[in-house]
N, CA and C atoms as a LAMMPS dump frame, in Angstrom:
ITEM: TIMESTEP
0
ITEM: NUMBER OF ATOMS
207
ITEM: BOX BOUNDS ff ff ff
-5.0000000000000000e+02 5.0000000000000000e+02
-5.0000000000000000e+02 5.0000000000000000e+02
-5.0000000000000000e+02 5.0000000000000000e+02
ITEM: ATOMS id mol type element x y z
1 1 1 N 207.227 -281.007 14.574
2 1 2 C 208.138 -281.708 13.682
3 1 3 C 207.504 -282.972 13.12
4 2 1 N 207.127 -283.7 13.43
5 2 2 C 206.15 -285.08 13.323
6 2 3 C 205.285 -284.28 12.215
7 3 1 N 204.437 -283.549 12.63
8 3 2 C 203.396 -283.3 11.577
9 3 3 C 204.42 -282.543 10.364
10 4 1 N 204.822 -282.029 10.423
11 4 2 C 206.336 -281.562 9.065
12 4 3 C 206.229 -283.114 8.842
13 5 1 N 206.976 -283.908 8.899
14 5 2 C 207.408 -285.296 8.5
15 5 3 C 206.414 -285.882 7.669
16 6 1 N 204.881 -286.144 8.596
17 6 2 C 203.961 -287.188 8.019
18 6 3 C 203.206 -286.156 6.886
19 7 1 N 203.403 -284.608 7.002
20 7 2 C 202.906 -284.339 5.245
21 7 3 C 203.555 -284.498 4.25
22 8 1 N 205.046 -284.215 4.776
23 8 2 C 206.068 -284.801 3.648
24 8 3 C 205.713 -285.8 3.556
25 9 1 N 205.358 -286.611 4.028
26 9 2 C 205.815 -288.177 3.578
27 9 3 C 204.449 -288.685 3.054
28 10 1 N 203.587 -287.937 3.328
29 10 2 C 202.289 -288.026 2.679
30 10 3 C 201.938 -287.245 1.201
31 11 1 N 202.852 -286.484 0.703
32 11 2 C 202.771 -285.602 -0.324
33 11 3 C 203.978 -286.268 -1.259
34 12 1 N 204.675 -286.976 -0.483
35 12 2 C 205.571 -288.292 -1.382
36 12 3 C 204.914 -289.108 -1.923
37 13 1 N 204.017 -289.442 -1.194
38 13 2 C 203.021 -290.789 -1.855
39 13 3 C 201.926 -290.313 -2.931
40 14 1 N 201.912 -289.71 -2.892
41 14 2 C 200.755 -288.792 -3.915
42 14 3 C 201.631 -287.913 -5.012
43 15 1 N 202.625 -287.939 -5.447
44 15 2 C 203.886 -287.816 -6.045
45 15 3 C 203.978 -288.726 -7.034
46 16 1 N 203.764 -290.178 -6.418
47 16 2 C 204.717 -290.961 -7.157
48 16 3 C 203.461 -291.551 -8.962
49 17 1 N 204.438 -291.464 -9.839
50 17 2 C 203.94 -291.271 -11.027
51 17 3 C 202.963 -292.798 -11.198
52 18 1 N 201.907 -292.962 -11.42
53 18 2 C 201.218 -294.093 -11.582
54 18 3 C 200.957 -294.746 -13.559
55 19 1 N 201.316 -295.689 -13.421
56 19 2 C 201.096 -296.205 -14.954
57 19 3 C 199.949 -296.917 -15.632
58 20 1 N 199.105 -296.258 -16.365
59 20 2 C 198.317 -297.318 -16.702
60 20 3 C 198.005 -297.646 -17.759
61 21 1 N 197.476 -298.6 -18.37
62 21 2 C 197.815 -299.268 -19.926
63 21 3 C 196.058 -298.611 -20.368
64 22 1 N 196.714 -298.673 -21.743
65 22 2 C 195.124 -298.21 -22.088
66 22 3 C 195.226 -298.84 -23.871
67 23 1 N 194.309 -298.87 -24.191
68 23 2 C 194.181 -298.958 -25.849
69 23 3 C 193.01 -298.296 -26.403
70 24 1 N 193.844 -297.036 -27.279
71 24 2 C 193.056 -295.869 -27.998
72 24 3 C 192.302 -296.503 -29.336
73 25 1 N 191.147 -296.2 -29.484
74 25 2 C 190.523 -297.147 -31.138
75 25 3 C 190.653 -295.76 -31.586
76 26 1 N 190.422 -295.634 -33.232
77 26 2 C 190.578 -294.585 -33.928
78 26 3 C 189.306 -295.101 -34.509
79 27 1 N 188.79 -294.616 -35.268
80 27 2 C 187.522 -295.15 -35.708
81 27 3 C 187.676 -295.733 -36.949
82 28 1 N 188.721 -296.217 -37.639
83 28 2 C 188.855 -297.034 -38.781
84 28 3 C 189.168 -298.281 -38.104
85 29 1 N 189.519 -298.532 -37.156
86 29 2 C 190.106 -299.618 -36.356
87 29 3 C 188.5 -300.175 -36.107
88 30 1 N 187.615 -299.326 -35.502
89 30 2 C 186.22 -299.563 -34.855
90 30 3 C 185.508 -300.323 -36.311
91 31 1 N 185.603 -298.99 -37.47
92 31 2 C 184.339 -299.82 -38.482
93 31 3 C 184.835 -301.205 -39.089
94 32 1 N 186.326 -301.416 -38.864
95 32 2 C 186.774 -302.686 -39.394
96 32 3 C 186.325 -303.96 -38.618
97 33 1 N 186.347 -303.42 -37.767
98 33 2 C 185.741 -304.663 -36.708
99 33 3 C 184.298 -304.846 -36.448
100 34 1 N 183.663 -303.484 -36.715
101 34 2 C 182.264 -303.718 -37.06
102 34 3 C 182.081 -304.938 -38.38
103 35 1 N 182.36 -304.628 -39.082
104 35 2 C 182.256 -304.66 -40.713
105 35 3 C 182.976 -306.576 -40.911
106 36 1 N 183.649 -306.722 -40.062
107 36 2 C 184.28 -307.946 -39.233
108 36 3 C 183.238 -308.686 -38.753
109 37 1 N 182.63 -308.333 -38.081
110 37 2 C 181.36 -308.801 -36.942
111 37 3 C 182.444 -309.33 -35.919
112 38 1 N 183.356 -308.67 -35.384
113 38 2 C 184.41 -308.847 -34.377
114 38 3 C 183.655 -308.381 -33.184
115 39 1 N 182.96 -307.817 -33.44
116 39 2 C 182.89 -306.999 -31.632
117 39 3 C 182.895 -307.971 -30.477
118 40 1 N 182.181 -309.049 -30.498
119 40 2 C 182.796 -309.901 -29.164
120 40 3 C 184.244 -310.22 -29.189
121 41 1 N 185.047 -309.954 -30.061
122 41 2 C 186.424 -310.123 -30.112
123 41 3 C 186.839 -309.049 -29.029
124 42 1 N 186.224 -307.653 -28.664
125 42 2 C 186.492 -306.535 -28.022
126 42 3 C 185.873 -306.795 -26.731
127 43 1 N 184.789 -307.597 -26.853
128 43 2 C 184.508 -307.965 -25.159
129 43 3 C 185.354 -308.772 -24.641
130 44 1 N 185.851 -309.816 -25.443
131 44 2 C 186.65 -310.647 -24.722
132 44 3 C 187.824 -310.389 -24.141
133 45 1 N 188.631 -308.777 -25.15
134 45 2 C 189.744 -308.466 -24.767
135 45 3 C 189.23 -307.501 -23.589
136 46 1 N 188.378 -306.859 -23.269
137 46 2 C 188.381 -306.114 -22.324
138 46 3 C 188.265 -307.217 -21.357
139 47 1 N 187.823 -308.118 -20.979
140 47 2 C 187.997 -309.215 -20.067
141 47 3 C 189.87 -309.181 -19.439
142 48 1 N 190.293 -309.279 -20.411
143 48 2 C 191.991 -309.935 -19.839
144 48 3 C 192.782 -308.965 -20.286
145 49 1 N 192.353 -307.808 -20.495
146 49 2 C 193.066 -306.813 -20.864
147 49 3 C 193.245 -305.527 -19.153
148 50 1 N 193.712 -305.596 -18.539
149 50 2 C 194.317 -304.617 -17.592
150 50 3 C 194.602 -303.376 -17.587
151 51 1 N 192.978 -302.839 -18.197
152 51 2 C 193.612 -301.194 -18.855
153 51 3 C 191.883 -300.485 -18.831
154 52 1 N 192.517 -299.594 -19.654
155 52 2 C 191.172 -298.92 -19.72
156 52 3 C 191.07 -298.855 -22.007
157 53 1 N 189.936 -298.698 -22.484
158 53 2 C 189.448 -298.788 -23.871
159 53 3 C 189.119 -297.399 -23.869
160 54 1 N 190.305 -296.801 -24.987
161 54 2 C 189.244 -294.87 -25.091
162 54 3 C 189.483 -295.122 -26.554
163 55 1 N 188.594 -294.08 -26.872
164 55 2 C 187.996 -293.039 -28.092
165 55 3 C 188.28 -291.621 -27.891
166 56 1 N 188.732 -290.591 -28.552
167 56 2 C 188.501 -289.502 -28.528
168 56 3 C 187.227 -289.246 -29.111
169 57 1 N 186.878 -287.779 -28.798
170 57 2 C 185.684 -287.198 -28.837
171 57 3 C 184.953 -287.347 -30.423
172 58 1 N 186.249 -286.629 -31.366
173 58 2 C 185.847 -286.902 -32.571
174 58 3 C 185.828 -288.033 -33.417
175 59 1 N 186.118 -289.525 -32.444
176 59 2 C 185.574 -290.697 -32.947
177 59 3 C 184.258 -291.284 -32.304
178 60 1 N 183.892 -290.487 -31.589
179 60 2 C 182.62 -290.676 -30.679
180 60 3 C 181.787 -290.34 -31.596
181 61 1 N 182.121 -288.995 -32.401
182 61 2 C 180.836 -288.006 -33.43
183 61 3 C 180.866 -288.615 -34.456
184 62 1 N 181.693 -289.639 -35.339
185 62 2 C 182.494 -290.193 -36.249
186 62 3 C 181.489 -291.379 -36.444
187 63 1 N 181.488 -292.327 -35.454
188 63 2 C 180.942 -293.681 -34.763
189 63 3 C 179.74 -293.86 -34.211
190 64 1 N 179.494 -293.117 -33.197
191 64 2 C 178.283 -293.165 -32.876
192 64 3 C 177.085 -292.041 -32.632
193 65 1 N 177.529 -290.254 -32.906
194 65 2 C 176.512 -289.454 -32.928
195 65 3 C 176.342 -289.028 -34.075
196 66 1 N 177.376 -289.338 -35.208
197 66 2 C 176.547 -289.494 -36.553
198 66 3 C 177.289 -290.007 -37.685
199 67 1 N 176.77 -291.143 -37.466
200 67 2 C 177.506 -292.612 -38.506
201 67 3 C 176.908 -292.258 -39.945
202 68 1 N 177.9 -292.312 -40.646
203 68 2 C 177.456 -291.811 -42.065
204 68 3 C 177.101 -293.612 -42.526
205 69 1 N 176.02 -293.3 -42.813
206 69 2 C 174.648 -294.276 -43.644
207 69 3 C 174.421 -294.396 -44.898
């Protein structure tokens, strides 16, 4: 019975929904701030910002595996 209990109660904790903040760039957001000369504006926010910084894939190919020149 004990071991019944502590997986329940261990499969409760691993259950519970976790939140986390994030901020998505799109890549018009990115070349504006290039084009800005902002980018330490983006280091600084990742400093005090409590999250994670994404890109999807096709702003990765967009931005940086082949930047139209």
């Amino acid at each position: 019975m004990f071991q019944i209990n502590l997986v329940m109660k261990n499969l409760k904790m691993t259950l519970k929904p976790s939140i986390q903040k994030v901020i998505i760039f799109d890549s018009g957001s990115l070349i504006s701030l290039a084009m800005s000369s902002l980018y330490d504006e983006i280091r600084e926010l990742k400093k005090i910002f409590p999250g994670k910084f994404l890109i999807t894939k096709e702003v990765k190919q967009e931005i940086i595996d082949k930047p139209i020149t």
